[in-house]
C-alpha positions in Angstrom: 0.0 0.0 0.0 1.8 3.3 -0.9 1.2 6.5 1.3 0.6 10.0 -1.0 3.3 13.0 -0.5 0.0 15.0 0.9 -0.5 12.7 3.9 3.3 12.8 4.9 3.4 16.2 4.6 0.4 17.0 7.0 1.7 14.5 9.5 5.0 16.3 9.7 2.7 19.8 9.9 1.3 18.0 13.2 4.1 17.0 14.8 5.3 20.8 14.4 2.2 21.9 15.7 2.3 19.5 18.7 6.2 21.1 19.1 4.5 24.7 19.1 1.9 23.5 21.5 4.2 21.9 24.1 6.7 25.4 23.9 3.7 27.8 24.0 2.2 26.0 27.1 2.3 28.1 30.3 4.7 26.6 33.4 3.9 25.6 36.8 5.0 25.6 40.1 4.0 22.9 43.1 4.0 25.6 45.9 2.9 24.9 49.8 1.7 28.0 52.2 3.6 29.0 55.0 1.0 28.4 57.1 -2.8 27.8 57.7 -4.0 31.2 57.5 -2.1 31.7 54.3 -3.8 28.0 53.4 -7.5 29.1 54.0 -6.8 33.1 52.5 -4.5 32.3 49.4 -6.1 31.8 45.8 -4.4 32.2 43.1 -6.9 34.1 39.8 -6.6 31.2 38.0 -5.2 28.2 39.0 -7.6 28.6 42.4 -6.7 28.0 46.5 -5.1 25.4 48.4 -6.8 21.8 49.7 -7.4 21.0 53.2 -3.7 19.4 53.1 -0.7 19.2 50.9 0.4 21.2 47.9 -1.0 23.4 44.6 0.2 23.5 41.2 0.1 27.1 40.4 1.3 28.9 37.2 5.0 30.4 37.3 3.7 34.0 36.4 3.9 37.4 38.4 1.4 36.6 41.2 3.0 33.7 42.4 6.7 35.3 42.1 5.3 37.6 44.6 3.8 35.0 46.9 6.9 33.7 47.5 9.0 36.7 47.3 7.1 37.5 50.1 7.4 34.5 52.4 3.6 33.3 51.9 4.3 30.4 49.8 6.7 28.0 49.1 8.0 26.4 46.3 8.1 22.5 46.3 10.3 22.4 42.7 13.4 23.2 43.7 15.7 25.5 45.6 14.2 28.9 47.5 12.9 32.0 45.1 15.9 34.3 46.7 18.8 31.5 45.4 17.0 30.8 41.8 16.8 34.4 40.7 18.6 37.6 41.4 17.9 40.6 39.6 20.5 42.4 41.0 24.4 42.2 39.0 26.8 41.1 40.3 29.7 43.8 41.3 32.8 43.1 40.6 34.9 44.1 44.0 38.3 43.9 42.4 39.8 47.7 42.9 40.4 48.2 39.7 
């Protein structure tokens, strides 16, 4: 049975697509709160608030930056927010 030039090309096209689709999709964090009150009073506008117990998976965008920038969450992926980002350059302290 012999497969057309058309067919190939459009499952190539897909598998792009699929490519595109896995790059454009937005990425998450597994964050815990700090504590009860911040369990009950934190939800984030999209991905929602915390269960009775245990973790969230929350969007890696500007609101949850902040959240744990400012000590009310914390991230479950990895090392703290302060040690995986640092806007600030590093000066060089060499004299010269």
């Amino acid at each position: 049975m012999a497969v057309s030039k058309a067919s190939l090309r459009g499952l190539r096209m897909n598998e792009r697509m699929q490519k595109i689709r896995e790059a454009n999709k937005p990425r998450t964090v597994r964050v815990t709160p700090a504590n009860d009150d911040m369990r009950r009073l934190l939800k984030h506008p999209h991905a929602g608030g915390f269960g009775k117990e245990g973790s969230a998976e929350w969007p890696d965008d500007r609101f949850t930056q902040r959240r744990l920038a400012d000590g009310d969450i914390r991230s479950d992926d990895g090392p703290p927010h302060h040690e995986r980002r640092s806007h600030r350059r590093q000066e060089d302290n060499s004299g010269a």
